[in-house]
C-alpha positions, -999 to 999 in steps of 0.1 A, spaced: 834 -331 68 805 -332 42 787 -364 62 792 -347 95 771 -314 83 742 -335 68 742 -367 86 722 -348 118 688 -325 111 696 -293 113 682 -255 98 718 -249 83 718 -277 62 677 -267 50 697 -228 43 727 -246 23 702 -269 1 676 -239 -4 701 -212 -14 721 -233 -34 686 -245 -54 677 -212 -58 709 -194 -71 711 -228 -94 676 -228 -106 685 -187 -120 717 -200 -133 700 -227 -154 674 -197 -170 705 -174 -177 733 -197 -186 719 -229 -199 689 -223 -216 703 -189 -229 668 -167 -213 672 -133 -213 658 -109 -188 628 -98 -211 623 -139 -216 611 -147 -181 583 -137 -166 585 -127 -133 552 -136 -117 552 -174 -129 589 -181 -120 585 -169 -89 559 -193 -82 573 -224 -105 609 -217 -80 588 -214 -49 571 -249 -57 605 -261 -62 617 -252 -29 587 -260 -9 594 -296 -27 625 -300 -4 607 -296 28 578 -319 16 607 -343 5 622 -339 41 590 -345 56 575 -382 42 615 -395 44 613 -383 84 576 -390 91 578 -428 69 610 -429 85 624 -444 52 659 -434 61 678 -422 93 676 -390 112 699 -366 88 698 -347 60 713 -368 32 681 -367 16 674 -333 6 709 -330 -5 708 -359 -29 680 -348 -40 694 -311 -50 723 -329 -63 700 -347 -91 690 -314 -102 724 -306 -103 728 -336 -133 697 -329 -149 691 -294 -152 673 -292 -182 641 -302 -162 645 -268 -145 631 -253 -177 602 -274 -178 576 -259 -155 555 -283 -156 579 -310 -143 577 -286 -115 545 -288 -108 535 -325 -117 568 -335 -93 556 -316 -63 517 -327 -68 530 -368 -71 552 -358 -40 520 -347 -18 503 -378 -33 530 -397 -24 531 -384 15 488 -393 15 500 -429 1 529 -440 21 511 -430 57 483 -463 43 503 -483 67 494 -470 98 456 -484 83 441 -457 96 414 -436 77 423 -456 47 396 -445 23 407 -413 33 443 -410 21 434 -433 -7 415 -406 -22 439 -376 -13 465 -399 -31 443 -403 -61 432 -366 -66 466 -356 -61 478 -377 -92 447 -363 -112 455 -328 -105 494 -340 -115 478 -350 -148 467 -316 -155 505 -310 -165 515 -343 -179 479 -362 -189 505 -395 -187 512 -385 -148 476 -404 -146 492 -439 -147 503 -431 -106 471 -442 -100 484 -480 -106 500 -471 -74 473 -464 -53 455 -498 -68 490 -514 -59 488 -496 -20 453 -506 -17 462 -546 -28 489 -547 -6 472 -534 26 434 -536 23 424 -548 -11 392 -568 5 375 -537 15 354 -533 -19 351 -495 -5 385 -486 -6 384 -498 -48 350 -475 -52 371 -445 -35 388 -440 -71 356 -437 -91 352 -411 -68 380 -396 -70 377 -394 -109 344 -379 -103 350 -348 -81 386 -343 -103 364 -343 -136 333 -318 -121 361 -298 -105 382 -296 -134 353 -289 -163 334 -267 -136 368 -242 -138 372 -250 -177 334 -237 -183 346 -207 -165 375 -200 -184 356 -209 -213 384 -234 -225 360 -264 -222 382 -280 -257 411 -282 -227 396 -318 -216 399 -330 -256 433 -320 -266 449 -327 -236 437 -360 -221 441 -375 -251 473 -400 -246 488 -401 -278 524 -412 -278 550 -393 -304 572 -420 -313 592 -390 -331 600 -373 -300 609 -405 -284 630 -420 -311 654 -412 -320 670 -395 -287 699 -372 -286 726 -399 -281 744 -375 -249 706 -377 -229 702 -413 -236 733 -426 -222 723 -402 -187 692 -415 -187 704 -450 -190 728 -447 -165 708 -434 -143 682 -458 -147 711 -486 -142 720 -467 -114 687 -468 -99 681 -508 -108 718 -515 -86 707 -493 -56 673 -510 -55 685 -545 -58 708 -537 -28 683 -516 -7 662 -551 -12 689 -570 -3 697 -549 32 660 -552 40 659 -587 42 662 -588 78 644 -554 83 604 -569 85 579 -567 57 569 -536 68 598 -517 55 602 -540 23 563 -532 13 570 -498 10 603 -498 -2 586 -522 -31 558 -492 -38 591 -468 -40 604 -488 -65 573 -491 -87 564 -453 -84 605 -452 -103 591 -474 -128 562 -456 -133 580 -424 -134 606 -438 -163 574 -447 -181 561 -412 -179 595 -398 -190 595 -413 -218 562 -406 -231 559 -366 -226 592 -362 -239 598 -338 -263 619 -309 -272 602 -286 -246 594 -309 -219 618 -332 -194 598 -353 -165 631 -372 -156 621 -347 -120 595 -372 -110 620 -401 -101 641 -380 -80 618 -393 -49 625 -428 -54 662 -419 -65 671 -399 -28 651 -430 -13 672 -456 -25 703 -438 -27 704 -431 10 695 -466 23 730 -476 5 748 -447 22 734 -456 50 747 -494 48 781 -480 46 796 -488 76 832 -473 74 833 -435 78 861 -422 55 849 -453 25 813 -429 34 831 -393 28 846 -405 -2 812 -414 -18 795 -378 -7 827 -361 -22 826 -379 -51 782 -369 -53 786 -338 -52 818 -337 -80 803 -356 -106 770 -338 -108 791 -306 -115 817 -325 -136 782 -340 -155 767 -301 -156 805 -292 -171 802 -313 -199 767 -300 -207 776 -265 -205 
């Protein structure tokens, strides 16, 4: 029942996904992270939740346009579902924000195959993942992706390497042209400064470890076996299904060095999570064997949120 509602495209499945994220996203203020009415303010967490659900459609959109999966729906669902397993990152805002800014980077960098207007999305990509960094200064290190996109499909136009000194300089006279305004010019200093807390990182809370292992295990098996299935697909598909897996990488990275007691960045791999986790259903060639796994995706998150509650 579940695969035949999300394995075609259509607006009820966008409604289930959306409502769901919303009425879960309030839940995770209220229940889990124990807010109170005169806790929240209204303005911002309208616009954080908003971000988040605009996410989904941007999601939707490079998966359909990249055509990175099949024509259905499996991929917002899944990647609700990972919100579902780690909530926690709902009350980090800025996860929020620096996951939707890498996602619109990531829709500029993907479309580099076509190699058209190259120098073009290779600096949309890269000012993207600057004004990312403006949450998490360590979101910066996506822009090893664009230097890997740009080796990969172009690397002997010497323009498309100067495009990123460019890009750092219109994000920097942006940024400290807004920062003189606000006068919070000290903003560049204590913020870009990359220092890694090895207190926050070790040790971790033995419960959040484990997930994140797991998941990262997960992650490793689907990848291996996404590889494997897209032996016979062309390069084509394997090149970007090889960028996927590095911006995971990079995204693990990141996790672990912003983590602390108020922040969770885990939200940044989700894209390369749905990505890979879809190209295994999608392998799957016996329908009940399929049901059973998207019964048992949707269970376990909740069984997971049970045992955090």
């Amino acid at each position: 029942m579940i695969s035949s509602i999300f394995e075609k495209t259509k607006p009820i499945n966008f409604i289930i996904v959306l409502v769901f994220l919303f009425l879960f996203y309030w839940s995770v203020q209220f229940y889990l992270l124990d807010y109170t009415f005169s806790d929240i303010e209204i303005a911002p967490s309208v616009m954080v939740v908003s971000i988040l659900l605009f996410s989904v459609f941007v999601v939707d959109f490079i998966v359909k346009r990249n055509k990175l999966t099949g024509s259905n729906s499996f991929a917002i669902l899944f990647f609700t579902l990972l919100f579902v397993v780690f909530p926690e990152t709902l009350g980090d805002s800025n996860a929020v924000f620096t996951s939707f800014f890498l996602l619109l980077s990531m829709r500029r960098l993907l479309s580099i195959k076509s190699l058209k207007n190259i120098k073009l999305k290779i600096f949309d990509a890269g000012l993207w993942i600057c004004i990312s960094s403006i949450f998490y200064e360590w979101a910066i290190l996506y822009l090893l992706l664009v230097f890997a996109a740009i080796y990969i499909y172009d690397p002997k136009n010497i323009r498309n390497w100067l495009v990123l000194l460019s890009v750092g300089f219109v994000f920097y006279m942006i940024l400290y042209g807004v920062l003189v305004l606000l006068d919070e010019t000290s903003f560049m200093k204590t913020h870009y400064d990359f220092a890694i807390n090895y207190d926050a990182i070790f040790p971790i809370k033995w419960w959040s470890s484990l997930k994140l292992s797991l998941y990262a295990l997960f992650n490793l098996v689907l990848a291996l076996t996404t590889f494997i299935h897209l032996g016979k697909a062309g390069m084509g598909k394997v090149i970007v299904m090889r960028l996927i897996a590095l911006s995971f990488i990079i995204g693990i990275v990141v996790n672990f060095l912003v983590t602390s007691e108020n922040t969770n960045a885990i939200m940044i791999t989700f894209f390369p999570s749905v990505i890979f986790i879809i190209n295994y259903l999608e392998s799957i060639k016996k329908p009940k064997f399929l049901e059973i796994i998207l019964i048992a995706s949707i269970l376990v998150p909740i069984l997971v949120l049970a045992t955090k509650l």
